[in-house]
ZADO-1210 file (C-alpha; in nm, 4 decimals, padded with zeros to 6 digits):
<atoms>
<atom x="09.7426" y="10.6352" z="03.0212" code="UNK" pos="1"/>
<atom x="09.7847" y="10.9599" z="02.8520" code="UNK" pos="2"/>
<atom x="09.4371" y="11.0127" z="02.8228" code="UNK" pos="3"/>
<atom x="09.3733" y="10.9879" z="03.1775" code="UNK" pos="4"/>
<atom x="09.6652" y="11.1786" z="03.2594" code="UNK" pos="5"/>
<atom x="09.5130" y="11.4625" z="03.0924" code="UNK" pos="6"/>
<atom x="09.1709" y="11.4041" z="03.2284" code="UNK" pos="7"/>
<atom x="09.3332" y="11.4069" z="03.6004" code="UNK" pos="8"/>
<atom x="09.4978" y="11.7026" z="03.5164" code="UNK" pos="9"/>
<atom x="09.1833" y="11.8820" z="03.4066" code="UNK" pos="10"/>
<atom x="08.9635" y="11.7516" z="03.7204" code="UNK" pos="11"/>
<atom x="09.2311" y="11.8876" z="03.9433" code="UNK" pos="12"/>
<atom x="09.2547" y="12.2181" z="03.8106" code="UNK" pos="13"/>
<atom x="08.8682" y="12.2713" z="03.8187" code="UNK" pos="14"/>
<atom x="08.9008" y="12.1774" z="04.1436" code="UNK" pos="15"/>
<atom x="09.1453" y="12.4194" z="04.2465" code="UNK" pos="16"/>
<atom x="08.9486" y="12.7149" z="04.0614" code="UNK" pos="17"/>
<atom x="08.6817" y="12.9264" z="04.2198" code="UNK" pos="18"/>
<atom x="08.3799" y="12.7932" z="04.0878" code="UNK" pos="19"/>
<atom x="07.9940" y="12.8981" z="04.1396" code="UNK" pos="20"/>
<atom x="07.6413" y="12.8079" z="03.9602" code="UNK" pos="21"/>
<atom x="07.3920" y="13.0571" z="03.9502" code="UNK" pos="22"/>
<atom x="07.0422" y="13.1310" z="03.8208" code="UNK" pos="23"/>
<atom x="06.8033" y="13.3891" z="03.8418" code="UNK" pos="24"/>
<atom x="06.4360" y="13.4339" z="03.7052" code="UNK" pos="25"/>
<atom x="06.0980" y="13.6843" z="03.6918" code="UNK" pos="26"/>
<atom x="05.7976" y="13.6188" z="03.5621" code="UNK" pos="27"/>
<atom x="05.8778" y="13.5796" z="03.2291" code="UNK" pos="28"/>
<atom x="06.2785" y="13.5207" z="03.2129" code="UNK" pos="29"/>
<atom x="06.4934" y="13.2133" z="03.3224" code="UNK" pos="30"/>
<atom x="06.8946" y="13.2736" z="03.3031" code="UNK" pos="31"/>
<atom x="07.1829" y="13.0711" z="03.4671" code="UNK" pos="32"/>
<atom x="07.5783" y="13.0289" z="03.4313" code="UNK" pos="33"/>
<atom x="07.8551" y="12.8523" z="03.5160" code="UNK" pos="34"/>
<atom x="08.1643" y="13.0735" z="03.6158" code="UNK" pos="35"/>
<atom x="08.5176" y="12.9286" z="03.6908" code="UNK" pos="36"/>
<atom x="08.7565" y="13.2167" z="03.8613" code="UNK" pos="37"/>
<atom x="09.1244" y="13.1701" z="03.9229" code="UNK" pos="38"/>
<atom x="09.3121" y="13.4728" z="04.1208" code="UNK" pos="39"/>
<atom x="09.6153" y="13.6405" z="03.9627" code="UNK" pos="40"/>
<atom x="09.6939" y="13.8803" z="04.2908" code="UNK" pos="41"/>
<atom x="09.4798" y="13.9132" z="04.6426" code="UNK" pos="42"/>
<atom x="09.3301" y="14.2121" z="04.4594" code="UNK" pos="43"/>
<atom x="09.2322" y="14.0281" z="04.1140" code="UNK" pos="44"/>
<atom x="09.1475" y="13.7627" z="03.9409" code="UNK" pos="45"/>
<atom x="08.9964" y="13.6013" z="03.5926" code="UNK" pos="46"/>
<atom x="08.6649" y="13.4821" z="03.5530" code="UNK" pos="47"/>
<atom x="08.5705" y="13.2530" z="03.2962" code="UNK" pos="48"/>
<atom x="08.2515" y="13.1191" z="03.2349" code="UNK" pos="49"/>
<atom x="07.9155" y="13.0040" z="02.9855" code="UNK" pos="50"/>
<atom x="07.5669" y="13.1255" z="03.0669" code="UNK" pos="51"/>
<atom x="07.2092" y="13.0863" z="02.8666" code="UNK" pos="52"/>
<atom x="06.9016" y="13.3050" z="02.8896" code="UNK" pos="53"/>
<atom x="06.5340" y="13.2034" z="02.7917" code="UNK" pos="54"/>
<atom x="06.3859" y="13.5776" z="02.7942" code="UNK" pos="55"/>
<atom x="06.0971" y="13.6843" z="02.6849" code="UNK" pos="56"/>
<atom x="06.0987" y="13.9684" z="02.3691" code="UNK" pos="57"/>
<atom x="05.8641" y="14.3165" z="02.3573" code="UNK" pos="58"/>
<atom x="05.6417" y="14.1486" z="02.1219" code="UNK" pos="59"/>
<atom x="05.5891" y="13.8647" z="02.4201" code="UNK" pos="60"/>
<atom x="05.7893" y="13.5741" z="02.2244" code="UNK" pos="61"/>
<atom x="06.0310" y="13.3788" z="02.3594" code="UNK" pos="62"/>
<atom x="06.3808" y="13.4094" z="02.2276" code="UNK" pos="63"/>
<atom x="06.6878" y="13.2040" z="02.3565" code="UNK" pos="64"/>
<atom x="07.0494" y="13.3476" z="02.4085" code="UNK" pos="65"/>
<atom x="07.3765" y="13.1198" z="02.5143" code="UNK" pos="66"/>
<atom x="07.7211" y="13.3294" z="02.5401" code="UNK" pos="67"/>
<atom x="08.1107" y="13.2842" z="02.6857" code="UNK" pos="68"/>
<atom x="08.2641" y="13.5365" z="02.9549" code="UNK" pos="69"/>
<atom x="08.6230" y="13.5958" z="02.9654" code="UNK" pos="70"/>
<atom x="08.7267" y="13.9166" z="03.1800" code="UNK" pos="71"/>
<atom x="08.9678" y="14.0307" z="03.4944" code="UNK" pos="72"/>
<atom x="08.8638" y="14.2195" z="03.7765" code="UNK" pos="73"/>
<atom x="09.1009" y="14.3756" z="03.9701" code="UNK" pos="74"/>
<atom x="09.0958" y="14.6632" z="04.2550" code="UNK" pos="75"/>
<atom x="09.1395" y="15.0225" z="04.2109" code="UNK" pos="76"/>
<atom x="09.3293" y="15.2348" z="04.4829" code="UNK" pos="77"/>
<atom x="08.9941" y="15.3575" z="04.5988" code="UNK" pos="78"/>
<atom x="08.8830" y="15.1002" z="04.8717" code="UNK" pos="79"/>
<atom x="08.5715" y="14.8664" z="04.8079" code="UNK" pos="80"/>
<atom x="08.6257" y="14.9651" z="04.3916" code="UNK" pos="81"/>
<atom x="08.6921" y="14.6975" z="04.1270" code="UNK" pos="82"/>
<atom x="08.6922" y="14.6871" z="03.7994" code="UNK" pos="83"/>
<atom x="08.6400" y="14.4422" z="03.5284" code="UNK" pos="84"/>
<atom x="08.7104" y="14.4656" z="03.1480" code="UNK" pos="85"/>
<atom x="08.6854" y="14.1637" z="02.8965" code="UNK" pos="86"/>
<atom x="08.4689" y="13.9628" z="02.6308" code="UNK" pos="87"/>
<atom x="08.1592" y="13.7849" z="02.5894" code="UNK" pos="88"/>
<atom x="08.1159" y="13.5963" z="02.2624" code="UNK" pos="89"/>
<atom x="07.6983" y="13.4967" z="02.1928" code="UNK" pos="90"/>
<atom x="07.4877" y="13.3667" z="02.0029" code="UNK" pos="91"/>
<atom x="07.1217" y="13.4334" z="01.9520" code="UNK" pos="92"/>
<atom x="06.8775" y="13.2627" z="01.7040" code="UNK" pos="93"/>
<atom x="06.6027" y="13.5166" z="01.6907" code="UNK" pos="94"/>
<atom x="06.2800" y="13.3980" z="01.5512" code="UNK" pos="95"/>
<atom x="06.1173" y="13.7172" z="01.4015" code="UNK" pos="96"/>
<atom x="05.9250" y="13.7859" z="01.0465" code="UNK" pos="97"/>
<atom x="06.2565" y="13.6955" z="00.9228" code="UNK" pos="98"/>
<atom x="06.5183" y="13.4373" z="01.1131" code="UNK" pos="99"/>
<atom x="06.8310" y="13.5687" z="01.2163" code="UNK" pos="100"/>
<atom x="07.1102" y="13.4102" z="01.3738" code="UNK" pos="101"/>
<atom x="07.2818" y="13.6598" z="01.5718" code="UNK" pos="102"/>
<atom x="07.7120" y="13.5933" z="01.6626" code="UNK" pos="103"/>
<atom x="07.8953" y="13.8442" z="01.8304" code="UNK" pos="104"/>
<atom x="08.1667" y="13.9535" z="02.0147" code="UNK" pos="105"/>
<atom x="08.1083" y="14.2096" z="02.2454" code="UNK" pos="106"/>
<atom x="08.3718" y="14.3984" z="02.4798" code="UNK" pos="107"/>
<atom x="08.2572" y="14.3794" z="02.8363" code="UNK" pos="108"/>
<atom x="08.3362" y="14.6732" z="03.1200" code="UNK" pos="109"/>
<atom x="08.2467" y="14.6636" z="03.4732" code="UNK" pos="110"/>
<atom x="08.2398" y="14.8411" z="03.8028" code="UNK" pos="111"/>
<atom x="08.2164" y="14.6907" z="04.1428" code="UNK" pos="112"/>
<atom x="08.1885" y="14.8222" z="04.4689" code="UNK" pos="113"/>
<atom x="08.1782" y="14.6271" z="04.7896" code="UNK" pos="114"/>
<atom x="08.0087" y="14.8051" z="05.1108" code="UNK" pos="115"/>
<atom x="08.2318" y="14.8585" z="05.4415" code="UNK" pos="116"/>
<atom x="07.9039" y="14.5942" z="05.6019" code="UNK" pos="117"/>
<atom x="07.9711" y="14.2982" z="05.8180" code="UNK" pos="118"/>
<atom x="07.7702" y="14.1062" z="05.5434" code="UNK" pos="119"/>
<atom x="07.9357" y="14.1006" z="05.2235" code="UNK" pos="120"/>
<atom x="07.6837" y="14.3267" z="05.0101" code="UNK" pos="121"/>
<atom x="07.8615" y="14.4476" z="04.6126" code="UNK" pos="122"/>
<atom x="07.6696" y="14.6907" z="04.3550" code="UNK" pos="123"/>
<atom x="07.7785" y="14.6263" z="04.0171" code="UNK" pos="124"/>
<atom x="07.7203" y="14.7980" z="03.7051" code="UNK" pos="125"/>
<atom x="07.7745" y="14.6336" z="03.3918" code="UNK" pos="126"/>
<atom x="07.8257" y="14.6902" z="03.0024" code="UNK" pos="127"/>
<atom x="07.8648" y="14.4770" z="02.7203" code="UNK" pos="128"/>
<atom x="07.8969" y="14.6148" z="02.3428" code="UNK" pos="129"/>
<atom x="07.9436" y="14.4908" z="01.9655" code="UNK" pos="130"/>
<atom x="08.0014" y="14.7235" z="01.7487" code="UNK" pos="131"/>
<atom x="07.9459" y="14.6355" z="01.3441" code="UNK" pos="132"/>
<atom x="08.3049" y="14.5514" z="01.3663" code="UNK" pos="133"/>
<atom x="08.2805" y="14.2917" z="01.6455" code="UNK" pos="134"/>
<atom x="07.9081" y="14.1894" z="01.4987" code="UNK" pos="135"/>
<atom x="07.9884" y="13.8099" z="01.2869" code="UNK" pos="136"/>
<atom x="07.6086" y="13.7499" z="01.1812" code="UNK" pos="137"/>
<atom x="07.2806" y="13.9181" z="01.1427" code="UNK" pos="138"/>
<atom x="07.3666" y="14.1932" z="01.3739" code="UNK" pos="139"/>
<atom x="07.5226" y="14.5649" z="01.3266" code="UNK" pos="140"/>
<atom x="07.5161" y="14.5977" z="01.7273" code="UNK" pos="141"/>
<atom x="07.4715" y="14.4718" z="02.0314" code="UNK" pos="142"/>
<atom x="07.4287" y="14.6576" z="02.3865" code="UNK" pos="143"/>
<atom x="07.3495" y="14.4635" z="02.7276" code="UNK" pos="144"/>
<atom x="07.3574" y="14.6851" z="03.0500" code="UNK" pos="145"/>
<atom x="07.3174" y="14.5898" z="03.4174" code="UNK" pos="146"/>
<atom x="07.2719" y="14.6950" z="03.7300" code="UNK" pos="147"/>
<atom x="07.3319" y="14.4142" z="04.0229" code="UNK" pos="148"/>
<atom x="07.3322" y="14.4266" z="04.3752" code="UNK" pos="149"/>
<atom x="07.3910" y="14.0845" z="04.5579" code="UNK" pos="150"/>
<atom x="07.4307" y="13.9776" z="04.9482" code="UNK" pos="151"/>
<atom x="07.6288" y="13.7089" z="05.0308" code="UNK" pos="152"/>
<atom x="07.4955" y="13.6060" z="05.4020" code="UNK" pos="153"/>
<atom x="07.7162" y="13.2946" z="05.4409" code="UNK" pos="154"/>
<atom x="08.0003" y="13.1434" z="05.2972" code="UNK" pos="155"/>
<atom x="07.8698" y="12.9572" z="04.9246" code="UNK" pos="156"/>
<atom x="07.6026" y="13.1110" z="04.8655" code="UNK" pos="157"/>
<atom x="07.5017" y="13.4660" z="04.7555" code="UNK" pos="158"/>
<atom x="07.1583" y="13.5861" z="04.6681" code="UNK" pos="159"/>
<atom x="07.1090" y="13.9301" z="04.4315" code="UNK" pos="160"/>
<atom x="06.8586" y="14.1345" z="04.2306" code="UNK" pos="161"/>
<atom x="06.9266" y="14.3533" z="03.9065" code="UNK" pos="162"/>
<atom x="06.8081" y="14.5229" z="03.6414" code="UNK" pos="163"/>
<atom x="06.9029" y="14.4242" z="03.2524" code="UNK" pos="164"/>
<atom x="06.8575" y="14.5837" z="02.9364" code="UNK" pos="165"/>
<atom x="06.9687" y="14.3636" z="02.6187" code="UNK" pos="166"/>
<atom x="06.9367" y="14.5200" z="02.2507" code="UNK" pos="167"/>
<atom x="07.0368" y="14.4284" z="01.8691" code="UNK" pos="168"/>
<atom x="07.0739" y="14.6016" z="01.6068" code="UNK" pos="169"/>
<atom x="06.9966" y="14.3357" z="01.3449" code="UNK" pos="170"/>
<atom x="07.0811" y="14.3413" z="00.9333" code="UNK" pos="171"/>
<atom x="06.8793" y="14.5993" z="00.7681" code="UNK" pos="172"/>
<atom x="06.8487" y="14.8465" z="01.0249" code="UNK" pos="173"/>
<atom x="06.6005" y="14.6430" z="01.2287" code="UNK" pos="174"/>
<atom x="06.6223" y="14.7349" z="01.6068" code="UNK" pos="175"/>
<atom x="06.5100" y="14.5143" z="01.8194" code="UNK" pos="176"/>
<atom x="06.4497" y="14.4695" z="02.2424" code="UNK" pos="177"/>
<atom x="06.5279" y="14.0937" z="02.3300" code="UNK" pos="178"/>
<atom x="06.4993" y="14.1525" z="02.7288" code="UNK" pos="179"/>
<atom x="06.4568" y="14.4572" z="02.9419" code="UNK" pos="180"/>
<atom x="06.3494" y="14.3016" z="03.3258" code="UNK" pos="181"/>
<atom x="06.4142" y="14.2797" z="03.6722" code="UNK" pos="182"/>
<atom x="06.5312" y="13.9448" z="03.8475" code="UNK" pos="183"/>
<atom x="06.6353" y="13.8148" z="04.1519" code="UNK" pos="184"/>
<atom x="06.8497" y="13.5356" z="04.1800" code="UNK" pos="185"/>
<atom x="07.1231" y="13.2917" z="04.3775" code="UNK" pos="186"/>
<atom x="07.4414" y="13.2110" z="04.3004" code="UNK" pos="187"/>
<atom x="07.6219" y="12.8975" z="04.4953" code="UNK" pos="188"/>
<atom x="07.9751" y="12.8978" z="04.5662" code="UNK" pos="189"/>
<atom x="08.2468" y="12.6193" z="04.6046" code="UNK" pos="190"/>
</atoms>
């Protein structure tokens, strides 16, 4: 009875959570997520979620990527401004000369602006970092950056494009380029 007590209790608060899928792709690059949001004011709330990336590396190899996001977003006294500050813990086995296997824990900062439209249309801007400090294996740093804009026509669903840039620093000084691409996307909502 306890069991399913628990269980009920979990169902019901996933189900009272914002909650949306997405995925988005190129030519080369597959990524998706699941994000769970709960809202702490009208103006802000916490996002928690797990994504994956398949990306394609400069030297045209496939490399795979699976990380956590923790972070709040909340508004700024400027109107249509949010910002966002957090973590995303990864992990990255990365198949080069030599294997690594890449953990870290980077610190994530955003920016988000939301036009005055009649469509809901947000650019974002986004930056994740490791320092050595952060960095558990394999890896001296990590940087990601982003740049997002999405357009949500209808209630649930939201389509976007963006730009990403993801580098490591690897052991030994090695620098290396997992994914710099495009991609366009959709993200569902309910």
């Amino acid at each position: 009875m306890r069991k399913l007590s628990v269980f009920m209790t979990l169902i019901v608060s996933l189900m009272a959570a914002g909650q949306s899928v997405w995925i988005d792709l190129n030519g080369n690059d597959l990524e998706g997520g699941y994000e769970l949001s709960s809202s702490l004011s009208s103006a802000s709330a916490i996002y928690y979620g797990v994504e994956a990336i398949r990306a394609e590396d400069e030297y045209e190899e496939s490399q795979f990527m699976v990380s956590a996001l923790i972070w709040a977003v909340g508004a700024t006294p400027i109107p249509g401004f949010s910002v966002g500050l957090g973590f995303k813990p990864l992990f990255a086995p990365i198949d080069l000369p030599k294997n690594y296997n890449v953990g870290a824990i980077s610190v994530r900062a955003g920016i988000i602006y939301t036009l005055p439209i009649v469509i809901n249309t947000t650019i974002a801007a986004y930056y994740n970092i490791a320092p050595k400090a952060l960095c558990i294996s394999d890896c001296e740093r990590y940087d990601e950056w982003r740049l997002e804009a999405a357009l949500q026509p209808m209630d649930g669903g939201m389509i976007f494009a963006g730009f990403r840039n993801i580098d490591f620093k690897l052991d030994g000084g090695v620098k290396y380029e997992f994914n710099k691409a495009g991609y366009i996307g959709i993200r569902i909502i309910f």
